[in-house]
DOTORMI-999395 format. One record per residue (C-alpha): residue in three letters; x, y, z. Coordinates in Angstrom, 1 decimal, padded with zeros to 4 digits. Example, Ala and Ser with C-alpha at 12.3 -4.5 7.8 and 13.67 -1.06 7.14 Angstrom:
BEGIN
<kolke residuo="ALA" c1="012.3" c2="-004.5" c3="007.8"/>
<kolke residuo="SER" c1="013.7" c2="-001.1" c3="007.1"/>
END
This chain:
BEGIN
<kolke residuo="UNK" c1="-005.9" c2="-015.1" c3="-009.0"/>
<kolke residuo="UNK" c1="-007.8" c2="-013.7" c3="-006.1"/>
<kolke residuo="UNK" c1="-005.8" c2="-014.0" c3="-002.6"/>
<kolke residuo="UNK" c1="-007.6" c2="-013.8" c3="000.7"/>
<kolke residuo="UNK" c1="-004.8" c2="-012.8" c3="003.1"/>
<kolke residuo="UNK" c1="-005.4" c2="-013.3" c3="007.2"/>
<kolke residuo="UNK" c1="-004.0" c2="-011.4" c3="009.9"/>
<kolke residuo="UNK" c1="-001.1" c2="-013.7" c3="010.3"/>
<kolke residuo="UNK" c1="000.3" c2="-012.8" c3="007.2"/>
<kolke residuo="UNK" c1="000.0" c2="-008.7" c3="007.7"/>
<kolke residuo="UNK" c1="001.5" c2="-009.4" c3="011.2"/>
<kolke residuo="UNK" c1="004.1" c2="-011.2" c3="010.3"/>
<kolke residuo="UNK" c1="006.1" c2="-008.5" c3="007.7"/>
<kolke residuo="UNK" c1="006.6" c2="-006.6" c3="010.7"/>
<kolke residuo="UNK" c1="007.5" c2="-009.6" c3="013.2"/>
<kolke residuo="UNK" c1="010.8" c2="-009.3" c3="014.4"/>
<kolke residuo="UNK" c1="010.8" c2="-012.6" c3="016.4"/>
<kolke residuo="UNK" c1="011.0" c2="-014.4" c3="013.5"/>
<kolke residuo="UNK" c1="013.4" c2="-013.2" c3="011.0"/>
<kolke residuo="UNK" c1="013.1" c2="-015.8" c3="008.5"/>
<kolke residuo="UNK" c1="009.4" c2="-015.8" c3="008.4"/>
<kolke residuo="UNK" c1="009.0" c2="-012.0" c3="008.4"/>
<kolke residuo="UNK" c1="011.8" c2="-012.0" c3="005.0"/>
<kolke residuo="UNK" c1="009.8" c2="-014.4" c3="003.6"/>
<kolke residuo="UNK" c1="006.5" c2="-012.7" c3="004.3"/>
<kolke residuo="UNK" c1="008.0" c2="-009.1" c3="003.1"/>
<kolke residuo="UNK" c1="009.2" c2="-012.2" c3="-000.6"/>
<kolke residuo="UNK" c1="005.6" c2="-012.9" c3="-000.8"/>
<kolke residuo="UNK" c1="004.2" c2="-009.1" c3="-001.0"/>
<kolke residuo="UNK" c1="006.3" c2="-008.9" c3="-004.1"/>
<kolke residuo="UNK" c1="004.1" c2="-012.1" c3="-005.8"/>
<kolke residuo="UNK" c1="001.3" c2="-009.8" c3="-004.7"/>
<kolke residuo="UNK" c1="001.4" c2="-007.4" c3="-006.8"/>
<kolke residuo="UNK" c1="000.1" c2="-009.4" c3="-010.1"/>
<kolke residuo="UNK" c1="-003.2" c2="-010.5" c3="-008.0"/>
<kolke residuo="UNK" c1="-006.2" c2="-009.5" c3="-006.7"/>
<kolke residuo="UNK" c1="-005.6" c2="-009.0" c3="-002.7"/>
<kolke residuo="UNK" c1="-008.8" c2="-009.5" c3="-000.2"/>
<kolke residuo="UNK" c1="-008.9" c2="-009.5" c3="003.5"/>
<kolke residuo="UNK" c1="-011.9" c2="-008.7" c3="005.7"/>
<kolke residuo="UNK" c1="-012.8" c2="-006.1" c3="008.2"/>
<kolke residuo="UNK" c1="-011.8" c2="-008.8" c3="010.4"/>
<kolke residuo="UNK" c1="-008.6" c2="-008.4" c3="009.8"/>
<kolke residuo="UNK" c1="-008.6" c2="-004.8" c3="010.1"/>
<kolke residuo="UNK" c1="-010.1" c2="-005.1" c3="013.5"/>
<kolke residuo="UNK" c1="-007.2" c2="-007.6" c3="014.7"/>
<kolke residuo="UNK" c1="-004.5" c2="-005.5" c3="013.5"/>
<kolke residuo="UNK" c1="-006.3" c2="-002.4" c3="015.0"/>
<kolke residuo="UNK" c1="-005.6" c2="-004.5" c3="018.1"/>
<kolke residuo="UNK" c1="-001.6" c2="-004.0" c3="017.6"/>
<kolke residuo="UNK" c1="000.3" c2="-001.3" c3="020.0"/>
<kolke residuo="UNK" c1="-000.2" c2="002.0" c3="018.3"/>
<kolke residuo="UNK" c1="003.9" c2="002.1" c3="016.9"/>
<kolke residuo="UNK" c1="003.1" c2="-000.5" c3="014.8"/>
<kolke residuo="UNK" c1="-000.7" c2="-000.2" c3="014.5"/>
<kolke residuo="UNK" c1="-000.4" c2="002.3" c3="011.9"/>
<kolke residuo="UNK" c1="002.4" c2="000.2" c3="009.6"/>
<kolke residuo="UNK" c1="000.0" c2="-003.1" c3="009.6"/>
<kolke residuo="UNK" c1="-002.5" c2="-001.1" c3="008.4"/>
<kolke residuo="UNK" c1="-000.9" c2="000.5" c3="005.8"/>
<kolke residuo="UNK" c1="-000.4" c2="-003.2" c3="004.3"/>
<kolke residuo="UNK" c1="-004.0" c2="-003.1" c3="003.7"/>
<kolke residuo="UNK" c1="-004.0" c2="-000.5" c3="001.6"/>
<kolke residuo="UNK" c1="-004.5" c2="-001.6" c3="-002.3"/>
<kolke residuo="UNK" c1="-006.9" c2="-004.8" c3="-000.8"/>
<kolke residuo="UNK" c1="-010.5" c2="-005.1" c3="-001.2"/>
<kolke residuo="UNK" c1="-011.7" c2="-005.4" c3="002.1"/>
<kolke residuo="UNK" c1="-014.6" c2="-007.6" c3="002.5"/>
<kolke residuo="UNK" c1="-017.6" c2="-006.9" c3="004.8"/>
<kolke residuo="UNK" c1="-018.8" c2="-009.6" c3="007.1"/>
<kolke residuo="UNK" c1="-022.1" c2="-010.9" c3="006.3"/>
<kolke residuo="UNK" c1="-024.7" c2="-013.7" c3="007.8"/>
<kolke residuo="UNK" c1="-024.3" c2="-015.9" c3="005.1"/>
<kolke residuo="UNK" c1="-020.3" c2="-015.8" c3="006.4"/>
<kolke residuo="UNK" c1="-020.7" c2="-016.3" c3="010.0"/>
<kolke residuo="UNK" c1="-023.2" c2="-018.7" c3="009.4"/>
<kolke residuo="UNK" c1="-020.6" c2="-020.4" c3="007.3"/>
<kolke residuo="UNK" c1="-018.6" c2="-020.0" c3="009.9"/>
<kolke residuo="UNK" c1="-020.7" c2="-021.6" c3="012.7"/>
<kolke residuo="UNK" c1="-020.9" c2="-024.4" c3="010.1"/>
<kolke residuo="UNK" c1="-017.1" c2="-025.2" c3="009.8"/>
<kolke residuo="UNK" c1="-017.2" c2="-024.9" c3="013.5"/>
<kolke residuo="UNK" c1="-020.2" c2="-027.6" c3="013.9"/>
<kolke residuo="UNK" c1="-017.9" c2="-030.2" c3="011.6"/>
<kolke residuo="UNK" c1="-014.9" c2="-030.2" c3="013.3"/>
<kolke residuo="UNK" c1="-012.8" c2="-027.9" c3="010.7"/>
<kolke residuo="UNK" c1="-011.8" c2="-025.8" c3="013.8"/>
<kolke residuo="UNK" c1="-012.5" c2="-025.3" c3="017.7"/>
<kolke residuo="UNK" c1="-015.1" c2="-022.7" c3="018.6"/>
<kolke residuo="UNK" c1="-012.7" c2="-020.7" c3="020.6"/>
<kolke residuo="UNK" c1="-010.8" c2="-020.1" c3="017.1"/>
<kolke residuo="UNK" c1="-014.2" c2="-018.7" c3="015.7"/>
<kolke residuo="UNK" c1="-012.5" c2="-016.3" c3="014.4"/>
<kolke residuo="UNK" c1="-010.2" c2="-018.6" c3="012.0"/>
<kolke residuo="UNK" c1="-013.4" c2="-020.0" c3="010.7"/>
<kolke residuo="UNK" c1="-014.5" c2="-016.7" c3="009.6"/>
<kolke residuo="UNK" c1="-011.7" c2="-015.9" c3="007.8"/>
<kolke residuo="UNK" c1="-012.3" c2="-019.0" c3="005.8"/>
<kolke residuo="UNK" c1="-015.8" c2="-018.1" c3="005.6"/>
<kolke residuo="UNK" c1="-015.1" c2="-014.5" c3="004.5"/>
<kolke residuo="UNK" c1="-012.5" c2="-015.9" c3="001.9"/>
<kolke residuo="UNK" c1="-015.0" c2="-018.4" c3="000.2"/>
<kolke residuo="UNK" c1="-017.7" c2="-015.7" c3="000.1"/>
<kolke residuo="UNK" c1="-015.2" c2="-013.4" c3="-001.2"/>
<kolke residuo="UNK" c1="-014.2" c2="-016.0" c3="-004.0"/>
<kolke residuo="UNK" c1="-010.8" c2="-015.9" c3="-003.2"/>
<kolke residuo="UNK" c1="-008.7" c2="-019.1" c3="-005.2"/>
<kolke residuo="UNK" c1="-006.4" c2="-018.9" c3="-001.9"/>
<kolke residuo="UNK" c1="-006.4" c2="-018.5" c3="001.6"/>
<kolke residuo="UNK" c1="-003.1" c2="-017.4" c3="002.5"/>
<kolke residuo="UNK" c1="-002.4" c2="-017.9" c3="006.3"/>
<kolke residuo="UNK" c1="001.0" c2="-018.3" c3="008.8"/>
<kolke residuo="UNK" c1="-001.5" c2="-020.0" c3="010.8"/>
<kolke residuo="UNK" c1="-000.1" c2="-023.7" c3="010.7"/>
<kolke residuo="UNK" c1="-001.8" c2="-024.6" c3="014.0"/>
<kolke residuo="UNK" c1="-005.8" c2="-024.2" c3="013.0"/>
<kolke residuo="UNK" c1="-005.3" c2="-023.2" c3="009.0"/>
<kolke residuo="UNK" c1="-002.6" c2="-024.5" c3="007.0"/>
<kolke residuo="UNK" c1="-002.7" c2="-028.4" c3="007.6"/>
<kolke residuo="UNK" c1="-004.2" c2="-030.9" c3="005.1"/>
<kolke residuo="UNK" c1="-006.9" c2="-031.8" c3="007.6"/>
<kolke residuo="UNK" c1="-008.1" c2="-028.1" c3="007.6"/>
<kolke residuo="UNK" c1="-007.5" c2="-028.4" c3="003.7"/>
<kolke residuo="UNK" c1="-009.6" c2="-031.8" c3="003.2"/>
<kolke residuo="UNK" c1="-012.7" c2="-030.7" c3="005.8"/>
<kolke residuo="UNK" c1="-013.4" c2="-026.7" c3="004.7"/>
<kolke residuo="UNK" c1="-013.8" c2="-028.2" c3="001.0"/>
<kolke residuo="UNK" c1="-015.8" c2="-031.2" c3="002.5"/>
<kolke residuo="UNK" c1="-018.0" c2="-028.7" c3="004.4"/>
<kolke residuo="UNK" c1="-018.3" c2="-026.4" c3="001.3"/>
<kolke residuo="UNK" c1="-018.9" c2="-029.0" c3="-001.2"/>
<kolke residuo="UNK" c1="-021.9" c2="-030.2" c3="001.0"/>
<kolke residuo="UNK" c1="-022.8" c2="-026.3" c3="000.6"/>
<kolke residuo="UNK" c1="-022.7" c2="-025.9" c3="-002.4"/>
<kolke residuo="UNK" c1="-020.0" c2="-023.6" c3="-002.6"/>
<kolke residuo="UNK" c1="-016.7" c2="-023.3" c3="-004.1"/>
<kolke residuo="UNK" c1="-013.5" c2="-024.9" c3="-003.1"/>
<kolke residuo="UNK" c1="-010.9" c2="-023.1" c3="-001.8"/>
<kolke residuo="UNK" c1="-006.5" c2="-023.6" c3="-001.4"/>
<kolke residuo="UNK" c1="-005.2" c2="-022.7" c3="001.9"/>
<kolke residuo="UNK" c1="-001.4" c2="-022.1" c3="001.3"/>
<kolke residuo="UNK" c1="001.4" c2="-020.6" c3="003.7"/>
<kolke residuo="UNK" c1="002.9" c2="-017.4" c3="002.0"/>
<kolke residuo="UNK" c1="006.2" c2="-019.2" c3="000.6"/>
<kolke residuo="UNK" c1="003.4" c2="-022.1" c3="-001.6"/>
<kolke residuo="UNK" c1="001.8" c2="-019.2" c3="-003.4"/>
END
């Protein structure tokens, strides 16, 4: 299967704050290894972001990963999920991680984010958007459903 991993995933190996989480992230890397692994060069530029002591480790996760370019077709995507509802436009940014995973044709989105990603209602409305589209549906799954 094809796995479109978001930031929250990468940044939470490393995340001391939450122990559980980060073992259970550092679990999942292991199922990894018998998929393909996406992310975009959004993510890349979000991790970039960390302090440089742990810039360089996050980044490092990413090695092995096809990293996908943006494109118009996925920020327009992205405006669209936006337009319905499937999150606020101040979390743009989530959107076009969906976007970039569905134009990637990734089977999963694999996010930590619980607040904008990994909900049913996020679930229910990105395939409802995309079906309207024309494209293909898509999981979104914490690490620990995969």
């Amino acid at each position: 299967m094809k796995l479109y991993l978001d930031t929250s995933v990468f940044s939470a190996y490393y995340d001391e704050r939450t122990p559980e989480r980060m073992q259970m992230t550092k679990d999942f890397w292991l199922v990894l290894e018998g998929h393909e692994k996406l992310c975009s060069e959004l993510t890349i530029e979000e991790l970039g972001q960390a302090h440089s002591n742990l810039r360089e480790k996050l980044l490092a996760l990413t090695q092995n990963f096809m990293v996908l370019n943006l494109t118009d077709e996925m920020r327009n995507l992205a405006k669209l999920y936006v337009e319905e509802g499937v999150v606020p436009s101040r979390y743009f940014a989530d959107a076009l991680h969906v976007a970039a995973a569905v134009f990637g044709n990734a089977d999963i989105l694999v996010s930590w984010n619980f607040k904008h990603l990994v909900k049913r209602s996020t679930r229910f409305l990105v395939n409802y958007v995309n079906a309207k589209q024309g494209l293909k549906m898509i999981e979104i799954l914490a690490p620990p459903e995969v």
